[in-house]
N, C-alpha and C positions, 0 to 999 in steps of 0.2 A: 579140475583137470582142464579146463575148458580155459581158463585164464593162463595153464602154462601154457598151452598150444599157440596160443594168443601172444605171447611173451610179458604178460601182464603177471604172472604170480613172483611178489619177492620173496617166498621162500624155497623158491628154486636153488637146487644147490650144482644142479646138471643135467644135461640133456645127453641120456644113453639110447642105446638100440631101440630099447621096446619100451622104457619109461622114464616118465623124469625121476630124479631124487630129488628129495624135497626134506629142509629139514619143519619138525613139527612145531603147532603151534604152543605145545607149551614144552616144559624143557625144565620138568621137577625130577625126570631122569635124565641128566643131559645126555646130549646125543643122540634124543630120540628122533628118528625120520621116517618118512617114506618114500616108497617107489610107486606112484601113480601112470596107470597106464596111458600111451598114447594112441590111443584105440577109442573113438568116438562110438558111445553106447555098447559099450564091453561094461557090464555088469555083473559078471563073476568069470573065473579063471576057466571054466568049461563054455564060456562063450568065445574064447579063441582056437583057431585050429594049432594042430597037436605040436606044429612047428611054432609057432610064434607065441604061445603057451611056454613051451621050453626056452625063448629068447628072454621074457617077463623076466620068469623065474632065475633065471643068469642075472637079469638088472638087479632082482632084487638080492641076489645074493653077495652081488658088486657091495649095493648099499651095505648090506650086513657087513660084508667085511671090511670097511670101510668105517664100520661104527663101530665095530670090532678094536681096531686097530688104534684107533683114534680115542677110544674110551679110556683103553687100557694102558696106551700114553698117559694119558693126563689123571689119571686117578688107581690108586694102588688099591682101592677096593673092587674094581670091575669087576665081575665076576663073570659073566654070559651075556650074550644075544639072543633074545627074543623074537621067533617071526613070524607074525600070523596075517591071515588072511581072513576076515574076518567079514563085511560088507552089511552091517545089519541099521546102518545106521546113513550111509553116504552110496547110493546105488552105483556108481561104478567104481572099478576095479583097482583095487588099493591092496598092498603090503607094508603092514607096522614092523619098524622094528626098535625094537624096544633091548635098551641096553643095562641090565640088571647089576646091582650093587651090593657088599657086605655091609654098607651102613644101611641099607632100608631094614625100616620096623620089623619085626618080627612075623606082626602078624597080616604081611603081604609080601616080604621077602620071598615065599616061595610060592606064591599063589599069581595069577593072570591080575595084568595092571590096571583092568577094569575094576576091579577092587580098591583099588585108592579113592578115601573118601571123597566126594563131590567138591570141597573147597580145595583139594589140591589140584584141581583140574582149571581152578579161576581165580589163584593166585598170582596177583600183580609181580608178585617177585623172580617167580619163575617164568611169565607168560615171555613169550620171544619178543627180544628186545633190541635194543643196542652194546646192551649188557651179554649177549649171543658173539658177538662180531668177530672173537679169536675162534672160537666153537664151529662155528661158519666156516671161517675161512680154512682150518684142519681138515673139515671134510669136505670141504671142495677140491684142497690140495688132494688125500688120498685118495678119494673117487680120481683124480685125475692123475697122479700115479700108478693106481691098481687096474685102469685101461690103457 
């Protein structure tokens, strides 16, 4: 968070109201991003007041539908959007959104993507790349269409 505010993070995809979109670093579901907040030591969604709490949630729905939009372009399997809010691992204040597909396995297709075994999380092929760059720039466009 602290390197977008900075303008140092390249995986920034935007700078909204109340957070950046960013897309993520690995991309075994393409698409996948987040909305990181622009709130210095906001460490969960109840550490914003009630108003600026409701802005997040706007950003991060931007994102969603943005990933949305953009998934289901380019692949005839999309299936859904994933959004969670999760924090157990990076202390401030983050939304994944995770763009779901009829080609994943079975047996994580309909389960939370925490479930994807360990090596698909550090897979050279899918980590963000240059191999990203049309991916990128789709949802930079629609983020910046759908405001």
């Amino acid at each position: 968070m602290t390197a977008a505010l900075e303008g140092r993070n390249p995986t920034v995809l935007a700078e909204l109201d109340d957070a950046f979109a960013v897309i993520g670093d690995v991309q075994f579901l393409p698409g996948y991003a987040l909305a990181l907040t622009k709130r210095p030591g906001v460490d969960r969604l109840s550490d914003l007041p009630r108003a600026e709490r409701l802005r997040f949630l706007a950003d991060t729905d931007l994102v969603a539908a943005a990933v949305e939009n953009v998934c289901a372009a380019r692949d005839r399997a999309y299936r859904r959007v994933n959004v969670e809010i999760l924090g157990n691992t990076d202390a401030f204040l983050h939304a994944h959104v995770w763009p779901r597909y009829e080609w994943e396995a079975p047996e994580v297709v309909g389960k939370p993507v925490w479930l994807y075994p360990p090596e698909r999380w550090h897979d050279p092929a899918t980590t963000l790349g240059p191999g990203h760059a049309d991916l990128r720039a789709a949802l930079t466009a629609e983020l910046a269409a759908l405001r």
